[in-house]
C-alpha positions, 0 to 999 in steps of 0.5 A: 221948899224944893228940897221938901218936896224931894224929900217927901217923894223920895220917902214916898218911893222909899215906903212902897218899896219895903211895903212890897218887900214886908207884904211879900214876906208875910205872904211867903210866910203865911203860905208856908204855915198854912201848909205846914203849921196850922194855921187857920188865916188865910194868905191874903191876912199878909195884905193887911200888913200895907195898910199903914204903909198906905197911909204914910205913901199918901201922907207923903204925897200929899205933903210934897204937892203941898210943899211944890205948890208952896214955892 
């Protein structure tokens, strides 16, 4: 059960990384068609990109403080 609990914590910090690095793109990528292509949304719409990685960090969590309350 240790190593689950591992697992689960080492995927937690695995998923906040690329959330970081996907919402930081689409930001990026927002300011730029603001500027230059038109578009209409505004930049914070990229914000909305970490919601499912939200949900998967705290599914995650909560699996591995199940998983070390178990052993």
């Amino acid at each position: 059960m240790k190593k689950l609990y591992i697992c689960f914590l080492i995927l937690a910090v695995l998923l906040s990384d690329i959330m970081c690095a996907v919402i930081a793109y689409n930001y990026c990528d927002m300011l730029w068609g603001i500027k230059y292509a038109g578009y209409s949304a505004p930049a914070s719409v990229a914000f909305y990109t970490g919601i499912p990685y939200l949900i998967g960090i705290v599914i995650c969590i909560a699996l591995a403080i199940y998983f070390r309350k178990k052993s």
